[in-house]
C-alpha positions in Angstrom: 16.3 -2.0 -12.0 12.8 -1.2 -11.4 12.8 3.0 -11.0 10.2 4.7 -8.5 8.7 8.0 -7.7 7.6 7.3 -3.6 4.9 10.1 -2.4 4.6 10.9 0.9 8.6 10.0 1.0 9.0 12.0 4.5 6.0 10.3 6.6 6.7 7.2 8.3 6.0 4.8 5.8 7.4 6.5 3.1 10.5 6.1 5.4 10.1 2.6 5.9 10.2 2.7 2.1 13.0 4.4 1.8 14.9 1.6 4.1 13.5 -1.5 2.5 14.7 -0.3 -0.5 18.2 0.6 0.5 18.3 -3.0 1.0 17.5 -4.2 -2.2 19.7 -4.2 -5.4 16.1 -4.5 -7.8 15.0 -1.4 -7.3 15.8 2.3 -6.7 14.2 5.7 -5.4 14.6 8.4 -8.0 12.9 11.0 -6.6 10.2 11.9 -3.7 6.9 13.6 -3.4 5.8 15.1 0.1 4.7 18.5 1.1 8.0 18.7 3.3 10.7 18.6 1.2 13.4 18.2 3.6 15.7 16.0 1.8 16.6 12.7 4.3 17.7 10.5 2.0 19.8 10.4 -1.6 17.1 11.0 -3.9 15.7 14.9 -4.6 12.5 15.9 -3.1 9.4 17.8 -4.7 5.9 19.2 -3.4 4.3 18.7 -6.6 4.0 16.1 -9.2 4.4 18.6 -12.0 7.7 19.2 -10.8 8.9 15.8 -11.3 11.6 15.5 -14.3 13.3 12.3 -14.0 12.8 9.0 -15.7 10.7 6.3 -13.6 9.1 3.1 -13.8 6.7 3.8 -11.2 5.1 5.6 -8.5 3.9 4.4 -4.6 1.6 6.5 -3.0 1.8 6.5 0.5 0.5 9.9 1.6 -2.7 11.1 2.3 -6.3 11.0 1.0 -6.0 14.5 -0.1 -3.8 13.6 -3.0 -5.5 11.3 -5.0 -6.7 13.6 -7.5 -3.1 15.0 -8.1 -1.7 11.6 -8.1 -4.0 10.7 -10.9 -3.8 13.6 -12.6 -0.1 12.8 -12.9 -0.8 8.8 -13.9 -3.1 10.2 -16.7 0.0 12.7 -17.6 2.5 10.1 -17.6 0.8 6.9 -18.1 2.8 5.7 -15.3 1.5 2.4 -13.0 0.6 3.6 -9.8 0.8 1.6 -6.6 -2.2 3.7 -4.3 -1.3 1.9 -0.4 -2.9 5.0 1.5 -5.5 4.2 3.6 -8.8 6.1 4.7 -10.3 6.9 1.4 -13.7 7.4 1.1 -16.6 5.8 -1.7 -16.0 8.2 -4.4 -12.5 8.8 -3.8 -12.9 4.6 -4.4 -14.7 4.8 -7.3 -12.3 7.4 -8.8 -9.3 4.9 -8.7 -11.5 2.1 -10.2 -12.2 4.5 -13.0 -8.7 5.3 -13.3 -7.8 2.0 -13.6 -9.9 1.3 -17.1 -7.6 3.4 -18.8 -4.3 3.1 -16.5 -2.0 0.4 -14.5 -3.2 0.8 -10.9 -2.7 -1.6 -8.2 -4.8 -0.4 -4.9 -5.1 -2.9 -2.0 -6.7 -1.7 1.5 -3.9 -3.4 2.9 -0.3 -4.2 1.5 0.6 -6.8 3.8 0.8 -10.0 1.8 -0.3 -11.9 4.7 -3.2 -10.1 4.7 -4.3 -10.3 1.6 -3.5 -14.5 2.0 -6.1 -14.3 4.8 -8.6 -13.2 2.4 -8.0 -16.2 0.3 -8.3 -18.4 3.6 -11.5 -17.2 4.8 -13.2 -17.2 1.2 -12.2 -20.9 1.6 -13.5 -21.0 5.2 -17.1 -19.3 4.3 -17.4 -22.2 1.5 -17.4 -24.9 4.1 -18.8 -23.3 7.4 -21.1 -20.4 6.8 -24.0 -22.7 7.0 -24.0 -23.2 10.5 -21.8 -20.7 11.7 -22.2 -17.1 12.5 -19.3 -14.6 11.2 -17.9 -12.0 13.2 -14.9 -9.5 12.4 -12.8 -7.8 15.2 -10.2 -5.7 14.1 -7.9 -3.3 16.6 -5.7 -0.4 16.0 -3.4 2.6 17.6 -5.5 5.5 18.7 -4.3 8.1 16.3 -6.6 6.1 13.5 -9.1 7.9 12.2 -11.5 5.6 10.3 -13.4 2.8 11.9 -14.0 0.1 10.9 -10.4 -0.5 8.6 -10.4 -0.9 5.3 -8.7 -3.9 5.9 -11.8 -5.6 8.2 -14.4 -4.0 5.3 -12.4 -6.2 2.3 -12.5 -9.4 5.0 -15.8 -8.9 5.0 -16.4 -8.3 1.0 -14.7 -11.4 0.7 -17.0 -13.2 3.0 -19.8 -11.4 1.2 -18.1 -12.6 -2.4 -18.6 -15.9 -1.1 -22.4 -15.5 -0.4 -23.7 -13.7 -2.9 -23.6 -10.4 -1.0 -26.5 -12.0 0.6 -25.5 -10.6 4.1 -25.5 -7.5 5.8 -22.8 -5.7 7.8 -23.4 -5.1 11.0 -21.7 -1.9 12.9 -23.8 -1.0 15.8 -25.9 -3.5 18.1 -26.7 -1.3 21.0 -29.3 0.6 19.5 -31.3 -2.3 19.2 -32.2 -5.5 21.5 -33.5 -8.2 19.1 -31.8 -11.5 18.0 -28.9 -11.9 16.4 -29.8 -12.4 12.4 -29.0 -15.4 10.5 -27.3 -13.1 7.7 -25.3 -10.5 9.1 -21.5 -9.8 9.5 -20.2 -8.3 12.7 -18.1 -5.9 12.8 -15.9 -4.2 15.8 -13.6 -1.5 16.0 -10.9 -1.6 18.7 -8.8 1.3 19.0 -5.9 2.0 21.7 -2.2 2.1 22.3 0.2 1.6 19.8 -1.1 -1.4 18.1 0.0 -1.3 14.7 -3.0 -4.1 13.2 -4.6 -7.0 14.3 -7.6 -9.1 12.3 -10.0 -11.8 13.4 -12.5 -13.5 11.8 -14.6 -15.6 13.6 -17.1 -18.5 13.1 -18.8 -19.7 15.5 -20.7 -23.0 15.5 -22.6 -25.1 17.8 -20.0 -26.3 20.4 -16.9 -25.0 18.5 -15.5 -21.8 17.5 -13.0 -21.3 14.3 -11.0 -18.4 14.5 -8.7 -16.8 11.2 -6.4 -14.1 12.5 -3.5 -11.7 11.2 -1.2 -9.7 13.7 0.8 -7.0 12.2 3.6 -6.3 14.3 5.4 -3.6 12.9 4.5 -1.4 9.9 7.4 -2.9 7.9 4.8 -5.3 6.7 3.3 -3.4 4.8 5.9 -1.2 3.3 7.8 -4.7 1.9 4.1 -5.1 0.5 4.3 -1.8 -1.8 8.4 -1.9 -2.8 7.2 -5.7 -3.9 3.9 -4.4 -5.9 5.9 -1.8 -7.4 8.2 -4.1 -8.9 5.9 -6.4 -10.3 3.9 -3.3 -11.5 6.4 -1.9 -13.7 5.8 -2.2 -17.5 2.4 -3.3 -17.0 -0.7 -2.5 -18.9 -4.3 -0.7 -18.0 -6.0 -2.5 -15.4 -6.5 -2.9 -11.7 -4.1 -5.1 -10.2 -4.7 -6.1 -6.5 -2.2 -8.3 -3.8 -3.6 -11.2 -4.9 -1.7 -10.7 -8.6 1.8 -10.4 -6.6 0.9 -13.5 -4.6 -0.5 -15.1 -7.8 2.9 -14.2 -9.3 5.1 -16.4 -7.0 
């Protein structure tokens, strides 16, 4: 019985959480972290790590930027493997989990959706055999309460692409500022934002005469909460290191 601390236990993920693992007989909540402490479910509910007591096997963070340094501060405490599923984080707020992970068991992924993250694999294999005559485009669209633009998710679809060509390309945001050419070596990217759309991915390449397009619709945010419970169990008992979707897939 795989034991987890969930933070950010009241938002709506951490509530999605909360369900999935009702359902399960593999795992259990043993306690919550969230700066509303309302309790909604059977496990107690804290506003700070330090006040944590129980036993666990691990923790899911699925809160808020703003609590990455407490929620490392707590791994480094407890030497306890972290899954890190919130989104939004900026560069150094990156690098500090990368850090973390040389001396702790941290699994990050900028998505949790295992999908997703075989989509990545697909379009590393797609770059091998069309990015020589093909130009590569990513379109991604969200709700309109998201904050950050492009996603994460759309930025490691592209870093895969990159992988694949020796970060030999550049990303592309903005093309209304200038009217030239498309380049030969540049990466599209576009932002859609509106409604309620939870997440949708494409990556396009497009060829003489044909187009070839990869794509990942996420149609309810369930996805990605079965994502983390499933991380966090293959997380427990594991040692320093960063651990990424493609371990869990690996794993099947």
């Amino acid at each position: 019985m795989t034991r987890i601390i969930l933070s950010g236990c009241n938002g709506k993920m951490g509530r999605f959480i909360t369900s999935i693992v009702d359902g399960r007989d593999d795992c259990e909540i043993v306690a919550g972290v969230d700066k509303d402490t309302v309790i909604l479910s059977s496990y107690p509910v804290f506003s700070s790590f330090s006040d944590i007591k129980c036993e666990a096997d691990v923790i899911i963070d699925f809160s808020h930027p703003s609590v990455l340094n407490s929620l490392l501060c707590f791994v480094a405490d407890t030497n306890m493997p972290a899954v890190i599923a919130t989104t939004g984080f900026d560069e150094k707020q990156t690098a500090l989990i990368y850090e973390a992970a040389e001396k702790y068991p941290i699994f990050f992924s900028f998505n949790m959706s295992l999908g997703i993250n075989l989509l990545v694999d697909l379009v590393k294999k797609a770059t091998d055999v069309l990015a020589d005559g093909f130009d590569i485009e990513i379109v991604e669209a969200h709700h309109n309460l998201k904050i950050d633009a492009p996603s994460g998710t759309a930025i490691m679809l592209a870093n895969a692409v990159n992988e694949q060509l020796d970060n030999s390309y550049e990303l592309t945001y903005d093309r209304h500022s200038e009217r030239k050419q498309r380049p030969k070596k540049e990466i599209g990217m576009h932002a859609i934002r509106g409604g309620t759309i939870v997440g949708e991915h494409e990556v396009i390449f497009a060829g003489k005469d044909e187009i070839i397009t990869l794509s990942h619709s996420a149609r309810s945010k369930e996805v990605f909460a079965v994502g983390a419970v499933k991380a966090a169990i293959y997380m427990a008992g594991k040692e320093k290191g960063l651990y990424t979707m493609k371990d869990v897939i690996g794993n099947k």
